[in-house]
BAKEFI-400189 format. One line per field, with one value per residue (C-alpha): x, y, z; residue in one letter; residue number from 1. Coordinates in pm, 1 decimal, decimal comma. Example, Ala and Ser with C-alpha at 12.3 -4.5 7.8 and 13.67 -1.06 7.14 Angstrom:
# residues 2
c1: c(1230,0; 1367,0);
c2: c(-450,0; -106,0);
c3: c(780,0; 714,0);
rest: c(A; S);
nr: c(1; 2);
END
This chain:
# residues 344
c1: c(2065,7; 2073,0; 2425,5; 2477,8; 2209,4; 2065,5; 1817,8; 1637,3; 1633,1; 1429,1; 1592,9; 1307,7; 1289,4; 1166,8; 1383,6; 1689,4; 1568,1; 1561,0; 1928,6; 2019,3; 1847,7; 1996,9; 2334,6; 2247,5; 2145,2; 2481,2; 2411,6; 2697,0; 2441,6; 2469,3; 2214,1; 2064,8; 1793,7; 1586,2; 1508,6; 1199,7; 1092,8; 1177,1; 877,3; 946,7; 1187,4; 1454,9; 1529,8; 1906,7; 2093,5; 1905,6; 1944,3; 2325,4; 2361,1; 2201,5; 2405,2; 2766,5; 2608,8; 2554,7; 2929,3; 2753,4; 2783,2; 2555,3; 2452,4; 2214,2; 2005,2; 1819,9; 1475,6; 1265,5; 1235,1; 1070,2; 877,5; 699,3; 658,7; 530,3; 396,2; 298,9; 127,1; -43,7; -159,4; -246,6; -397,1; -653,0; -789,9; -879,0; -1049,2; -1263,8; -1023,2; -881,9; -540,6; -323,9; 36,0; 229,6; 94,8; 265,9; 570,2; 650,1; 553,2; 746,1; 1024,4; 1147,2; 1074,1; 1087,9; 1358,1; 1583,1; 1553,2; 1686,7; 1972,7; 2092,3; 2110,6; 2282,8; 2529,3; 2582,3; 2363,4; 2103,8; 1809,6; 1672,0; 1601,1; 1268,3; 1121,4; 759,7; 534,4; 517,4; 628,4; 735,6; 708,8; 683,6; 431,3; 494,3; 544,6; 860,6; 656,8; 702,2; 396,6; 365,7; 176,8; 72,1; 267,0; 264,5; 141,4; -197,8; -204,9; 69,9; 32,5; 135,9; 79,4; -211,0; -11,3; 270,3; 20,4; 143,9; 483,8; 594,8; 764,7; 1119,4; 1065,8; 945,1; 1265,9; 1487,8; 1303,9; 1385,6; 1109,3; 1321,0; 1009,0; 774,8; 740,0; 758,4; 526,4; 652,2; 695,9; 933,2; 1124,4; 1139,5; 1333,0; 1587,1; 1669,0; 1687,7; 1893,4; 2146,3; 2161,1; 2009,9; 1912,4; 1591,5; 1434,2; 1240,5; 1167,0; 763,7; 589,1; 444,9; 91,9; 112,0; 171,7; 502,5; 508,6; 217,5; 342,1; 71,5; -186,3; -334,9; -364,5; -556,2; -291,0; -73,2; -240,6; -280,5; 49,0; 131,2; -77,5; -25,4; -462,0; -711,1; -1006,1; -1300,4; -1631,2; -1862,9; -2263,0; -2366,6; -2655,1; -2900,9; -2916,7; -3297,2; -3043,9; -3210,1; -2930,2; -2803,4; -2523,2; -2176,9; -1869,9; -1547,0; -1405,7; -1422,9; -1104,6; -1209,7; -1412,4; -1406,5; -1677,0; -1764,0; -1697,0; -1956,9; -1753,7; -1701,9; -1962,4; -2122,1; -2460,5; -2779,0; -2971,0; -3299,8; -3033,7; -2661,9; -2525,6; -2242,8; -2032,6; -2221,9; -2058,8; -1803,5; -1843,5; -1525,7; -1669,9; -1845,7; -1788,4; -2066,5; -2051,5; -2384,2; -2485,0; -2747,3; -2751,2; -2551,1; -2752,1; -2667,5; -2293,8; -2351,2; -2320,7; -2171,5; -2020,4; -1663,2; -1452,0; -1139,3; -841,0; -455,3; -423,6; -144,9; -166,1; 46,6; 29,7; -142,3; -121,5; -490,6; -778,0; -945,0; -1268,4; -1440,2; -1226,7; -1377,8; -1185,2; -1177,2; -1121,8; -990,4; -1083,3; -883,8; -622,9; -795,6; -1120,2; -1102,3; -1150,1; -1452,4; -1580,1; -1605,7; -1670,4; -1379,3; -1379,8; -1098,2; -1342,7; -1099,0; -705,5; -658,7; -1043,7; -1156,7; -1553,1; -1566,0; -1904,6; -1895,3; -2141,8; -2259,6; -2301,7; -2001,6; -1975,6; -1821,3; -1619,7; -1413,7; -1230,2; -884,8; -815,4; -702,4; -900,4; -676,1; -739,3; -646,4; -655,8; -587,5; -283,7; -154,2; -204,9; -418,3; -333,2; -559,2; -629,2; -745,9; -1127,3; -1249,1);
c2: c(-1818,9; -1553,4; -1457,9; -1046,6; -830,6; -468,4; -439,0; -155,8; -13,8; 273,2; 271,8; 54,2; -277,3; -455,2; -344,3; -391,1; -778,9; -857,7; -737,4; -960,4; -1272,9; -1223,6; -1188,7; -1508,5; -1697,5; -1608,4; -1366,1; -1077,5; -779,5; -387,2; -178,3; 132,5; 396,9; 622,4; 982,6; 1032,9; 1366,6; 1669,9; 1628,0; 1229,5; 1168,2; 968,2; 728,2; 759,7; 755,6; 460,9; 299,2; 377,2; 257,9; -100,1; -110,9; -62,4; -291,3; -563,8; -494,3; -391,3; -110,9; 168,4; 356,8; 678,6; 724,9; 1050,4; 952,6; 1297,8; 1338,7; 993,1; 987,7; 1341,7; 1185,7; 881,8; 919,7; 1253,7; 1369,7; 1056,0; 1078,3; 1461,5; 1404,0; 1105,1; 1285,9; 1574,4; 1372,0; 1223,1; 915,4; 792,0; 633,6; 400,6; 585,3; 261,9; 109,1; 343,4; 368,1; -36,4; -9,4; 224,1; 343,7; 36,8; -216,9; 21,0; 262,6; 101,4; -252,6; -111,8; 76,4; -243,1; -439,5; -196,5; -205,6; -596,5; -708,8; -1050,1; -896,8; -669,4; -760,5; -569,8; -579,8; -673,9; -951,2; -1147,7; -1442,6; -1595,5; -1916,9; -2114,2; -2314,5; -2614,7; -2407,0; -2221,8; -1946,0; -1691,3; -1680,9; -1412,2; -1535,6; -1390,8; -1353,0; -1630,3; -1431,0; -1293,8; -998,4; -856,0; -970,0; -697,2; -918,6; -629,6; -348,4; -581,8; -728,1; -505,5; -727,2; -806,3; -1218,8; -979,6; -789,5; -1141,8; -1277,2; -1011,9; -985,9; -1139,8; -1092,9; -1256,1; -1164,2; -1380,2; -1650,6; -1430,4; -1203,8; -903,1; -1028,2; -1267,9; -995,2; -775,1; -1119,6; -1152,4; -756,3; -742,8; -1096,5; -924,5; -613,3; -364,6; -54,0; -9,7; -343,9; -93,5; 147,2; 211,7; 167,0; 500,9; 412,0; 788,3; 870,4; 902,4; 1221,7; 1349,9; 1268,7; 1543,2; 1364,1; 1648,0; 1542,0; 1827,7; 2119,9; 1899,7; 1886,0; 2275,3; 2352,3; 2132,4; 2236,9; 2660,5; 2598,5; 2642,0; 2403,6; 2478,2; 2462,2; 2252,9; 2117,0; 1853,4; 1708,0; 1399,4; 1077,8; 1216,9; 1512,2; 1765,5; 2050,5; 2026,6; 2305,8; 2404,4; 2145,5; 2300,6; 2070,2; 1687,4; 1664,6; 1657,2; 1358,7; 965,3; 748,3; 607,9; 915,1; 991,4; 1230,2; 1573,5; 1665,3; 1923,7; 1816,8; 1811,8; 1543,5; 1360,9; 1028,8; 991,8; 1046,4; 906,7; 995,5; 763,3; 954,0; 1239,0; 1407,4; 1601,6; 1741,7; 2005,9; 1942,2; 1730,7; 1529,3; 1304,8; 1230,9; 953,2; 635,4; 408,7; 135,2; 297,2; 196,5; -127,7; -275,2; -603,4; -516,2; -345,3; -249,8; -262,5; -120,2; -102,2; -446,5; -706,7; -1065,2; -1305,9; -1663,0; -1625,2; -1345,3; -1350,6; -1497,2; -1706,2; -1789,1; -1679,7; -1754,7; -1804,2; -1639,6; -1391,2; -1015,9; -715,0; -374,5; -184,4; -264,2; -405,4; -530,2; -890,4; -1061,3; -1163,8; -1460,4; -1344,5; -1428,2; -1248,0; -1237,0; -1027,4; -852,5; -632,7; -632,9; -399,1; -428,1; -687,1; -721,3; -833,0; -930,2; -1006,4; -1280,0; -1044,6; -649,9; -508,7; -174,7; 140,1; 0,9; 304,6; 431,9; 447,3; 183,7; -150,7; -482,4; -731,4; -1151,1; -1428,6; -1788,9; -1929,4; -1758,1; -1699,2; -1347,9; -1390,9; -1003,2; -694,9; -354,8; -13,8; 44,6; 255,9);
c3: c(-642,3; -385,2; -245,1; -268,4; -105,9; -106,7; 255,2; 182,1; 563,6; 715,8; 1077,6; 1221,9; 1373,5; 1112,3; 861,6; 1095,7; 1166,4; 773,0; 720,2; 1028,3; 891,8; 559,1; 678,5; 861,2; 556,6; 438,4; 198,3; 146,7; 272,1; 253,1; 397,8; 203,5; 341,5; 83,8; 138,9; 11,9; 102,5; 363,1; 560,2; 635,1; 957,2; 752,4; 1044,4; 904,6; 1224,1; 1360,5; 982,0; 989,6; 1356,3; 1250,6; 955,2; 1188,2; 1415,3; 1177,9; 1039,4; 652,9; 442,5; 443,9; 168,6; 117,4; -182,7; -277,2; -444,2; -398,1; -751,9; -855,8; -540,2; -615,3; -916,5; -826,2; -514,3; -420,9; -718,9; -753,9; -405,4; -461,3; -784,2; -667,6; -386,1; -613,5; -844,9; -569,2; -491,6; -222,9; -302,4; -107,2; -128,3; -24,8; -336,2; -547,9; -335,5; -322,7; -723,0; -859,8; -565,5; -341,7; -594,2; -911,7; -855,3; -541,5; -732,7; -997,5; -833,5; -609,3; -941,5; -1095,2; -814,6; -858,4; -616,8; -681,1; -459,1; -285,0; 129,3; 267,0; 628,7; 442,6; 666,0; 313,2; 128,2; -184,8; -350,5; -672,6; -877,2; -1094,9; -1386,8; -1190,2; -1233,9; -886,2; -662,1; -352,0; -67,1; 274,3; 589,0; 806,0; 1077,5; 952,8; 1217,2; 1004,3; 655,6; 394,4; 78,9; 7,5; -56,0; -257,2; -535,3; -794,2; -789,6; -1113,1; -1212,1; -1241,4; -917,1; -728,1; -883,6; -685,3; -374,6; -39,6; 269,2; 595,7; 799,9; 626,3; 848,6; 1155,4; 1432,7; 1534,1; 1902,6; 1711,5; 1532,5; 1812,7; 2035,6; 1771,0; 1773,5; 2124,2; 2105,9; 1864,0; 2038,7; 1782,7; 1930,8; 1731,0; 1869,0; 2126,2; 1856,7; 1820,5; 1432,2; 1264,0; 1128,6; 944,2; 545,8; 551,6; 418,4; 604,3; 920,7; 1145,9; 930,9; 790,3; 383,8; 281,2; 439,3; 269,0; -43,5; -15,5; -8,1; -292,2; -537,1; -428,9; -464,9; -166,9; -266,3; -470,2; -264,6; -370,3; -260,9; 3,3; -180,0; -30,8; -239,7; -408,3; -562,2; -235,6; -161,4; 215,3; 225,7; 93,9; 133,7; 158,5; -176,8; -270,8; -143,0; 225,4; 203,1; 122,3; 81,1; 408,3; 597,1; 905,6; 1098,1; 1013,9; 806,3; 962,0; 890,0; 1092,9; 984,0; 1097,1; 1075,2; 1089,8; 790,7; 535,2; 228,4; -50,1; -335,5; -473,2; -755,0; -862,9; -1166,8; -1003,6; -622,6; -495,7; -204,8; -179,2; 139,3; 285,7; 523,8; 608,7; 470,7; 114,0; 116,1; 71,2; -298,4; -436,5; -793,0; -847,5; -1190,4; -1138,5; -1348,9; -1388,0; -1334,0; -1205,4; -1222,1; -1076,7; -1149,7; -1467,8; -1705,0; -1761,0; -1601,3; -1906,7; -1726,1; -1418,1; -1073,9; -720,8; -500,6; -196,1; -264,5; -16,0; -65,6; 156,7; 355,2; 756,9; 552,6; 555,1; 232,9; 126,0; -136,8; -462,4; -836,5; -1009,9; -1454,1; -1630,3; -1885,1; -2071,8; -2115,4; -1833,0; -1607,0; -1343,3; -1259,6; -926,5; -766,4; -423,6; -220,2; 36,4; -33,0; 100,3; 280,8; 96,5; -189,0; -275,0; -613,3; -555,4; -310,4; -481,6; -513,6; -403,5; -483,6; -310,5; -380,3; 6,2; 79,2; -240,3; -413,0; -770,3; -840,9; -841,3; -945,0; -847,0; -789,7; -1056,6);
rest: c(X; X; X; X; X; X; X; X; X; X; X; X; X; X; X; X; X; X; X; X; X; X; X; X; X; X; X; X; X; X; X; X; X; X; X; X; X; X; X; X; X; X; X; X; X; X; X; X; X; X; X; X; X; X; X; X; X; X; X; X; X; X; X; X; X; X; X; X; X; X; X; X; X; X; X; X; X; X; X; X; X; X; X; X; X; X; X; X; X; X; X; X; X; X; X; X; X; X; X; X; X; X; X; X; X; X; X; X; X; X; X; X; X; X; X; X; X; X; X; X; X; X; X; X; X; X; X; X; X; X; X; X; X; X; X; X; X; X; X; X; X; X; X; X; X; X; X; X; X; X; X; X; X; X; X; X; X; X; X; X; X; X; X; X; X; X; X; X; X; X; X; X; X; X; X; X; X; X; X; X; X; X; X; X; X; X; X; X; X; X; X; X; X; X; X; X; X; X; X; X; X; X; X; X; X; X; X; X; X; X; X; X; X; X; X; X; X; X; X; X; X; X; X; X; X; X; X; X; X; X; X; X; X; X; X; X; X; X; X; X; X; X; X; X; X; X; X; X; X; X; X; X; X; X; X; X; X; X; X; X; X; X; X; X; X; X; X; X; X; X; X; X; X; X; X; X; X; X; X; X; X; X; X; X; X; X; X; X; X; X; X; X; X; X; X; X; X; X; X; X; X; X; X; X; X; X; X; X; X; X; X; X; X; X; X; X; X; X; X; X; X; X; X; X; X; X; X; X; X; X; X; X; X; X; X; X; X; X; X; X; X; X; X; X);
nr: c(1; 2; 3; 4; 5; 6; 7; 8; 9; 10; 11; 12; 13; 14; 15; 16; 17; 18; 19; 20; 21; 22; 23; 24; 25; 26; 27; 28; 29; 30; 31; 32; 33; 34; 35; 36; 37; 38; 39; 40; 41; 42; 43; 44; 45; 46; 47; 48; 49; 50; 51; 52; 53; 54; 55; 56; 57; 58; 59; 60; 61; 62; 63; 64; 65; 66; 67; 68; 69; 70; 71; 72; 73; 74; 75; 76; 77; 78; 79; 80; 81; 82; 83; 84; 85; 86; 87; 88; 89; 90; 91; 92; 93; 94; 95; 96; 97; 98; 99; 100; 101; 102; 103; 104; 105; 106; 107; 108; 109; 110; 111; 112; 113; 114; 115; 116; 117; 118; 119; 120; 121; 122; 123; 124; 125; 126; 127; 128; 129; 130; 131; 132; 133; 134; 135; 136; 137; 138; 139; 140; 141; 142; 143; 144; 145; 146; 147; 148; 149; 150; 151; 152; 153; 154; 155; 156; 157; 158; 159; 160; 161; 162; 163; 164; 165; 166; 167; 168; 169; 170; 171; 172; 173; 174; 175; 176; 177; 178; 179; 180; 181; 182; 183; 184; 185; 186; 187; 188; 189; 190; 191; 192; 193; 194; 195; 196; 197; 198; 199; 200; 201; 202; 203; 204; 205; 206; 207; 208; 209; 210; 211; 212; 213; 214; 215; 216; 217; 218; 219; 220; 221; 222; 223; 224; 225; 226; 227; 228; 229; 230; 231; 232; 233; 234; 235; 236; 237; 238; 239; 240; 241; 242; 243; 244; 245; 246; 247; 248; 249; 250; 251; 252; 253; 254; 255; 256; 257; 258; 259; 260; 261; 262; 263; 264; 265; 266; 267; 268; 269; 270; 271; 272; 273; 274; 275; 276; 277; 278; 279; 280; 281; 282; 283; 284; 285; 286; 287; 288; 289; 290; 291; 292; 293; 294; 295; 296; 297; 298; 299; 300; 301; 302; 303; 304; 305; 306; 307; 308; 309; 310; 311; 312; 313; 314; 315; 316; 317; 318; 319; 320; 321; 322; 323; 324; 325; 326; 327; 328; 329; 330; 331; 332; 333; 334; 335; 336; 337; 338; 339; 340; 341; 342; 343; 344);
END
């Protein structure tokens, strides 16, 4: 039973909308906003502004240290070890649904309210289920699958069943003044979008140079660090080369960056570790299901078998293109989330 609410709000529309419709379901709401780091634009004077608008309490919480923690070296770490991480992973894990949960239950509150395109259900065994947003365009069940049965328990997405031409009609029909305000598609704390400056800075270290090498092992020139680079990658590279060439591979341990075509990025095996299941806590026997690899690929059919406590073999039907460590695997029965884990 829902009745006393924490909206975690960031001074944008959506954010603004869910604290609206929770105060309409009737729930006693306060609004909170969560400085991460200096170089993010807090959106606090929009946040506060919705918050007095909406007649709730505001609060502010300071979160750099867990988010450095969490976040930022995690994010730092990966891409110098030849991985390329998904931040807002590790930021709904362990800081708005880690950290902020905790804080708002602390505080007496039942749940936490997010502006997240998702939903939540439950199966026949009570057991808590998340599911996709209704509107597909928007869906961010991906970057939610590490939700944990507690943290499904004390979460509340008002936007699930929405668009965001729907949520942008009920902010302008209540008068908030961020229902005009544009989405940042940015790393938060990145906001220029340069992640290796950033990543300079935060280590103190300028990165070591390592070899472009072709897929037969033949050297092609000096890289400027693995760090630069993603598998995938075509531009950039700085190569002259008889056909267009792609990142196949890095290798961190001394620098490499293998190079060929683009034909070579497709494969249909993944491993997958640090897992997070859902509506099982294992997967007994093999499961048909569709898998994303990243967050715009669309899923694809897949054979998925759990073949370790904490790894996932996933083999696809169809090669897909440039399945990346780091990223997470993400499974889907319909439009329910199975669970997932990071590429490794």
């Amino acid at each position: 039973m829902r009745n006393k609410a924490l909206v975690a709000m960031s001074g944008g529309v959506d954010s603004s909308v869910a604290a609206l419709l929770a105060k309409r379901e009737g729930l006693e709401c306060a609004g909170a906003i969560i400085r991460l780091h200096p170089n993010v634009s807090c959106g606090e004077a929009d946040a506060r502004a919705a918050a007095v608008g909406l007649g709730i309490p505001f609060f502010v919480f300071d979160f750099f240290a867990p988010f450095a923690e969490r976040v930022i070296d995690r994010f730092v770490s990966a891409y110098m070890e030849g991985r390329t991480p998904n931040p807002c992973i590790d930021c709904n894990k362990h800081i708005k649904f880690g950290r902020f949960m905790e804080k708002a239950l602390e505080m007496g509150n039942d749940c936490i309210v997010t502006g997240h395109y998702a939903r939540t259900g439950r199966d026949g065994a009570g057991r808590h289920l998340l599911k996709k947003g209704a509107n597909l365009s928007k869906d961010q069940s991906y970057v939610l699958y590490t939700l944990t049965q507690d943290q499904l328990a004390h979460a509340f997405f008002p936007l699930g069943e929405l668009s965001k031409a729907e949520v942008r009609e009920l902010a302008i029909g209540a008068g908030l003044e961020t229902a005009d305000k544009s989405e940042s598609q940015d790393i938060c704390f990145v906001p220029d979008g340069d992640y290796l400056k950033f990543i300079e800075e935060h280590t103190g270290e300028r990165p070591r140079k390592g070899r472009f090498i072709d897929a037969e092992g033949k050297f092609l020139g000096e890289n400027n660090g693995v760090a630069g680079f993603t598998v995938g990658q075509r531009r950039g590279l700085g190569l002259a080369m008889p056909y267009p060439p792609y990142v196949l591979e890095l290798r961190p341990e001394d620098g490499t960056v293998v190079i060929g075509k683009g034909e070579m990025l497709y494969s249909k095996k993944l491993h997958a570790r640090g897992l997070n299941l859902i509506p099982t806590d294992k997967l007994d026997s093999p499961l048909r299901a569709r898998v994303k690899i990243r967050y715009r690929h669309e899923e694809q059919p897949a054979t998925v078998q759990q073949i370790g406590d904490d790894e996932l073999l996933i083999e696809f039907d169809e090669p897909q293109r440039a399945i990346t460590k780091g990223q997470a695997a993400v499974i889907y029965d319909g439009d329910t989330v199975v669970g997932g884990g990071t590429i490794a």
